[in-house]
N, C-alpha and C positions, 0 to 999 in steps of 0.2 A: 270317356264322357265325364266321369268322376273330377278327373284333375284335368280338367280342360278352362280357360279362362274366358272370362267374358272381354275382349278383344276391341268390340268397340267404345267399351267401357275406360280401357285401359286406355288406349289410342286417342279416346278424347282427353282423357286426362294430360296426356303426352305433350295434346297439341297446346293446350293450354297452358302448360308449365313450359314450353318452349317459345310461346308465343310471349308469355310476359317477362323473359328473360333476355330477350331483346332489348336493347337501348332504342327509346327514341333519336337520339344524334349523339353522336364523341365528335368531342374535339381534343383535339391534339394543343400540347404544353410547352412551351421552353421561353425562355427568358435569359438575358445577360449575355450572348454568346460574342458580345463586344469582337469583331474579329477585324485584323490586321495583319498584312504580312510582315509585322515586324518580332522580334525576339521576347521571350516571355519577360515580363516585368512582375516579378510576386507582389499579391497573391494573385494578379492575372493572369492567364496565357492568352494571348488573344489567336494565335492558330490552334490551340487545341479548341478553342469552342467553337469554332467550325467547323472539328473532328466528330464534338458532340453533334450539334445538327445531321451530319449524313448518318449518324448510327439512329437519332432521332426519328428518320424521313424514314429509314428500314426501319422502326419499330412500328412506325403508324401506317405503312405499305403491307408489310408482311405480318405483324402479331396475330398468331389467333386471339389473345386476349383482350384488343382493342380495333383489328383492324377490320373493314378498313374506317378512319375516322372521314367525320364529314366537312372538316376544317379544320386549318392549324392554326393555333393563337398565339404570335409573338408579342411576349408581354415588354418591347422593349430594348434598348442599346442592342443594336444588331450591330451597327461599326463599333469600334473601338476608337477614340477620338485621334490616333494615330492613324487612322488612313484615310483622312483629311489629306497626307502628301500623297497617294497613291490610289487615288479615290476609284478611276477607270476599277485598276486592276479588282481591289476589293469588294465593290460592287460585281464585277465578272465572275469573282470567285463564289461570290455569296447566290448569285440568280443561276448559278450551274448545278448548285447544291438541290436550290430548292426547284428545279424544272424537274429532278428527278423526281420528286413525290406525286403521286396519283392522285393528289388531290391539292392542286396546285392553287386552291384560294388561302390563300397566307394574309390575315386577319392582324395588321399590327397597331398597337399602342405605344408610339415612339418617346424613347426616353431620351435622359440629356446627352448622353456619349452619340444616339444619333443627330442631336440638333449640335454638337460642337463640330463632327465631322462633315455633317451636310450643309446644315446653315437653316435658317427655320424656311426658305423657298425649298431645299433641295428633299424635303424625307420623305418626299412622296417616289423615290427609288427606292426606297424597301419599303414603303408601306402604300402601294399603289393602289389598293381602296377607297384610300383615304379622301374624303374631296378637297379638290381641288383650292387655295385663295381666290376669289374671295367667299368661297365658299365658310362652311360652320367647318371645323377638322375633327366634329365629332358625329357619330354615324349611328344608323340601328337597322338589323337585319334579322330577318326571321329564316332562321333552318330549317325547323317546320314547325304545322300549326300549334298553337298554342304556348309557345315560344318566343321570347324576342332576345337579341343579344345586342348591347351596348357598347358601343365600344368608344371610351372618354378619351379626353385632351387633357395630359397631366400639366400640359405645361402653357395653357389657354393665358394663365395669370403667371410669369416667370421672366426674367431677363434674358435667356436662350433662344425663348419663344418666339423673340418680337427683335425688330432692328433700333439697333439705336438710336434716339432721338425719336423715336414714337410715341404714341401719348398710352401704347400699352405697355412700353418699354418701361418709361417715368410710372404708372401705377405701378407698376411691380418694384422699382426701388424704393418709391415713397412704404410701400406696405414690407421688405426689408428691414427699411431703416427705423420704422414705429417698432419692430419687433427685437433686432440687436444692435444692440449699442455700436459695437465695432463697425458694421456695414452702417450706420449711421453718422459717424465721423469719415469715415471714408468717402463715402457719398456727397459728404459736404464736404470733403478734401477735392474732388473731384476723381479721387480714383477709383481704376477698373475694378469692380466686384470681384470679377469674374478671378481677379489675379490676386486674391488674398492670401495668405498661405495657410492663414486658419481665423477666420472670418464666426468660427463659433468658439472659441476661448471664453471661458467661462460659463458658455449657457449650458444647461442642465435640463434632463428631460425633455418632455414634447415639442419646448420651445426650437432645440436643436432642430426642426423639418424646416427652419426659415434659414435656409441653405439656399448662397446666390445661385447654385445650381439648381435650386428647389424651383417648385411650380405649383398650382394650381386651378381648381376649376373656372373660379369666377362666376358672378351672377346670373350672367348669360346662358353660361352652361350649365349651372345648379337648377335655373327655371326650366331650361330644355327637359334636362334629369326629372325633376319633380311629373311634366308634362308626359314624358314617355312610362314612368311608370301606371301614371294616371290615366294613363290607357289602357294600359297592359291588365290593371285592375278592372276598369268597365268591362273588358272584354275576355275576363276568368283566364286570364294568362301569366305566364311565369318570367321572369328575367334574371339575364345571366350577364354580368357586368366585368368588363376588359376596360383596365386602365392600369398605365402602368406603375400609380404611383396608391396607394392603401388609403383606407379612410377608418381604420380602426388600430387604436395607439398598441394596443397590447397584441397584436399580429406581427410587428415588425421593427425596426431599428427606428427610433424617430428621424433620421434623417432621410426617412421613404416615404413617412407619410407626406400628405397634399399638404399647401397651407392653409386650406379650407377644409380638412379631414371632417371635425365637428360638424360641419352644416350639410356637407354629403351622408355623413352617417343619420344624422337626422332626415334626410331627405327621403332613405329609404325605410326608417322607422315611420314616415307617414304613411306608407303604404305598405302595414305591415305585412306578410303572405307571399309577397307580389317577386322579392327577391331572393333566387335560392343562393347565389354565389356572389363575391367578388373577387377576382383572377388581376394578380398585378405582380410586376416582376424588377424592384428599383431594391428592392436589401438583397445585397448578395447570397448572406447565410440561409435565406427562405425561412420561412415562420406562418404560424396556424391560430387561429384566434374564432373565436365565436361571436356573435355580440348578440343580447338580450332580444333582439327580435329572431335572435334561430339564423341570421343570416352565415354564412361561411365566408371567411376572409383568408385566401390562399395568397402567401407572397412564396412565389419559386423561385430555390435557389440558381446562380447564373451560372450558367455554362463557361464560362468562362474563367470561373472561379475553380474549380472542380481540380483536383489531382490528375495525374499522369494515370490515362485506363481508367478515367473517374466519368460518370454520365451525368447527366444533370436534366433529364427532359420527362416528360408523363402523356396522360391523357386522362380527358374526364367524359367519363358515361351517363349519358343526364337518360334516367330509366321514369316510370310513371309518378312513382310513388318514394324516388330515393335518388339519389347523386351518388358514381362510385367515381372515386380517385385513383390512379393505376399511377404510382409515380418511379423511375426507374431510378437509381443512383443515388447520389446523395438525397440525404435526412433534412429536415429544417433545424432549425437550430436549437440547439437544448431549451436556450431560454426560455424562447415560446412554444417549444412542442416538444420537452423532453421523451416522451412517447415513440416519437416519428408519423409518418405522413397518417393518417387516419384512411379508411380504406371507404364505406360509410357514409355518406353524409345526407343526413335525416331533411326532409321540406321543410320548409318552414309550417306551424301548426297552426298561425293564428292569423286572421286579418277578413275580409271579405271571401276571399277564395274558398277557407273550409265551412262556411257557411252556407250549406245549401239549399237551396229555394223549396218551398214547400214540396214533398212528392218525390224529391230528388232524394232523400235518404233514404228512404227506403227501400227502393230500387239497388242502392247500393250494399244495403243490407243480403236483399235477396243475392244478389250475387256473389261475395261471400259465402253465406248460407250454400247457396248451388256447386258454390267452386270444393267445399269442405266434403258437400257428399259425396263429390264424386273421386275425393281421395279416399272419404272413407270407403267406399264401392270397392274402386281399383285394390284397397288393401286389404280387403274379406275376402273377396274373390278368392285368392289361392287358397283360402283356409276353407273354404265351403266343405271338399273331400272329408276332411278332417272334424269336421261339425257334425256332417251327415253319419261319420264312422262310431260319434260319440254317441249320437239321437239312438241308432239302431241299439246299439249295444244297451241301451237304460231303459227302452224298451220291449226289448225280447226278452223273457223267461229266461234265466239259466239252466241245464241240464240238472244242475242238482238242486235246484229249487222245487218244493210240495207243492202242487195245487192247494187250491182253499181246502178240498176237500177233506186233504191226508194233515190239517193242522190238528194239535189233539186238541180233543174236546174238554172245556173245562170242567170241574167237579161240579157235580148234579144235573149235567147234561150228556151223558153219556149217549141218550136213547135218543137226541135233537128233539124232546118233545116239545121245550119251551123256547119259543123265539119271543122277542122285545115286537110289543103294542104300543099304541099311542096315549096308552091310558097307564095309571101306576102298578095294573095290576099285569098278569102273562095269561096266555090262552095255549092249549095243547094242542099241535100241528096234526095235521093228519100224517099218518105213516107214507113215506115218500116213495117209489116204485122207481127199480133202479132202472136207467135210460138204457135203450136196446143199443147191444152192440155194434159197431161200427163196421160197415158193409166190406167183404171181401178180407175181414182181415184177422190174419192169424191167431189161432187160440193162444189165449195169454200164456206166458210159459208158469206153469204150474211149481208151484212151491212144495218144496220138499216132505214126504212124509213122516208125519214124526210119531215115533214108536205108539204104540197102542198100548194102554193102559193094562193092566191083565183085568181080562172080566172080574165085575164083581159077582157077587154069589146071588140068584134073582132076577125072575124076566124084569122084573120092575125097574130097575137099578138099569137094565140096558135099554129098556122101550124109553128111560129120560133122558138116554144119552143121546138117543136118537132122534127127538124131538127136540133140543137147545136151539132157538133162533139164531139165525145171522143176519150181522147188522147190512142193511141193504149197500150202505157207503162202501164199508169192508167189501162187499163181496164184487167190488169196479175198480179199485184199486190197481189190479193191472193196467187196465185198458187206458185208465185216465193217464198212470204212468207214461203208456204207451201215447197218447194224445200228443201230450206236455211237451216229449222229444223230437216229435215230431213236429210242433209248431219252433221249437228252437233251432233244429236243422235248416228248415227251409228261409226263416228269417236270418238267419248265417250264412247262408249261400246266396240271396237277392243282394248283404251287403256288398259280397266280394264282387258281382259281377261289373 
């Protein structure tokens, strides 16, 4: 009974430390896997990052550490712009990969390697979510409650996007050609963008994302974005953003970012709280960035890119209170993450969300508080034996400890005549009558005889010897001894039982 534990004590605690170790949703990660059945072209391989995908599909089927996820997010170039000649086959290879996964909603944000091999009609074969022209080709779905995931059009405002001679064709080379020189003499040359050999010669920095291959959101879908998260805020919910292409400079290679990066990043500084992630897959090298509202900006590296035996694929754990990152294989890239992948990632702390309505904190207080006790509970418990073994022992007597009785008496109180009054002065105690002995029990063992003095010479001299008082204490001395061991015995044997 002593070392016995409190059980239900422990077991709640259990359940609760299991219960919130739980993810609310994983999704699963990869990006770049450009695949083709053609011969590796460095630094690409385009059949090895179809290699990665199938070890990918076994990591989010099979992992204890992430499985099973509750969607896969392709952040992007699933062909490789070489199986444009072999398209049947490539697409066969690529939907046989993914029918083996258990969880076969495959969430993609199509990038330019898929709009060169499919054509801007064809990306809805690997990205069949997607809605349909003339539909919007950007989308939003809730995994579960309190939840929404986003999933953009990197390339809504781009030359890939659109057929030529369109009037969204022409705003995208007019907004080019305000931005570089070179695609601006080209453009009035009349020639193909798309065919320049280096269409950014001489620009430098951020300017570099106005790449003919480049894309971005456009107005359309900046106001959609603003409206969705505007939502997500009325109704105390969180958003997680798929697009293949970055909206923060210092996350990725500027030729990844949107060309409307700045006004999407602002968009989700309006509502601050609201976004925990954004997930995009267009810089091969991958790269990690923050930005001032607490958001996370994740570019992963491409499959495709990856070494011989190299992985390139992850999964993210979206938990109550925290975002985990699980990434397999390659690192992001020094520049932006000399570290590597971060494992962690904190909510955002500020905006309407952590702001709770009157009544609401405190509730949240208390349970804290609730959840603490009952760790601290669960972790006294075992020590209780050990407490109780301490308590006994500071309170039972020692064997060689004196009763009050046997302490010595100070100078001029030999005879206890004087005890402390409530006044300054002392009063003489009456003579104290020694308590009768204790019932049934053996005569104290008598103390040894000590030699006798030789008579002195005189009845007188022996009738004083015979008459010397004994002090009433002195003469219980045994007994009490006897008491004392007897109270330490039995408080020493209740401990052990």
């Amino acid at each position: 009974e002593v070392f016995s534990m409190d059980l239900d004590a422990y077991s709640s605690f259990v359940a609760l430390d299991v219960e919130a170790s739980k993810p609310l949703f994983t999704a699963g990660l990869i990006a770049g896997t450009q695949y083709a059945d053609t011969e590796d072209a460095p630094p690409r391989r385009p059949r090895h990052g179809l290699e990665v995908l199938k070890r990918g599909v076994q990591f989010w089927d099979t992992s204890s550490l992430v499985a099973p996820v509750s969607f896969v997010a392709h952040l992007g170039d699933v062909l490789a712009p070489e199986a444009a000649g072999a398209l049947a086959g490539a697409l066969a290879s690529y939907g046989e990969v993914v029918a083996r996964c258990k969880r076969p909603q495959f969430h993609v944000a199509c990038g330019s390697s898929d709009l060169l091999a499919l054509g801007p009609k064809g990306v809805g074969a690997v990205a069949p979510l997607r809605p349909a022209p003339p539909a919007a080709s950007y989308y939003a779905f809730a995994p579960v409650a309190g939840w929404r995931v986003l999933v953009l059009d990197a390339s809504a405002v781009s030359l890939l996007g659109h057929e030529p001679g369109s009037a969204a064709h022409s705003q995208a080379v007019s907004l080019l050609a305000q931005a570089v020189p070179a695609v601006s003499v080209a453009a009035t040359a009349g020639t193909d963008l798309l065919s320049l050999p280096d269409p950014l010669a001489g620009v430098e920095g951020a300017a570099r994302r106005f790449h003919p291959r480049g894309g971005g959101l456009g107005e359309a879908q900046l106001g959609w974005l603003r409206e969705q998260l505007s939502l997500a805020e009325a109704a105390s919910e969180r958003a997680l953003v798929l697009c293949h292409r970055s909206c923060l400079r210092d996350s990725c290679v500027p030729e990844a970012l949107l060309f409307d990066c700045d006004a999407a990043l602002a968009a989700l500084g309006s509502y601050a709280g609201v976004t925990a992630a954004w997930i995009s897959g267009a810089d091969p090298a991958g790269g990690y960035g923050r930005d001032t509202h607490g958001v996370h900006h994740v570019a992963l590296c491409s499959a495709a890119h990856c070494a011989v035996n190299e992985d390139a694929f992850g999964a993210l754990q979206v938990f109550d209170g925290h975002l985990a990152l699980r990434m397999v294989g390659r690192q992001p890239s020094p520049a932006t993450r000399p570290q590597g992948w971060p494992e962690t990632l904190a909510l955002p702390k500020s905006g309407k969300l952590i702001a709770a309505p009157a009544g609401e904190g405190s509730g949240v207080f208390f349970f804290f508080v609730s959840m603490w006790m009952a760790v601290l509970q669960t972790l006294l418990v075992p020590m209780e034996p050990l407490f109780r073994l301490l308590t006994s022992k500071e309170d039972s007597p020692s064997p060689d400890s004196k009763p009050p009785s046997e302490e010595p008496h100070a100078a001029g109180s030999v005879a206890l005549g004087r005890v402390p009054t409530s006044g300054a002065g002392t009063r003489t105690a009456p003579p104290q009558t020694p308590p009768p002995p204790p019932p049934q029990m053996p005569p104290p063992p008598q103390a040894p005889q000590q030699a006798q003095p030789p008579p002195r010479a005189g009845a007188a001299a022996a009738a004083a010897a015979q008459s010397r008082p004994v002090h009433p204490v002195t003469a219980q001395l045994p007994a009490a001894q006897a008491s004392a061991n007897g109270e330490v015995e039995q408080a020493e044997e209740g401990t052990l039982v």
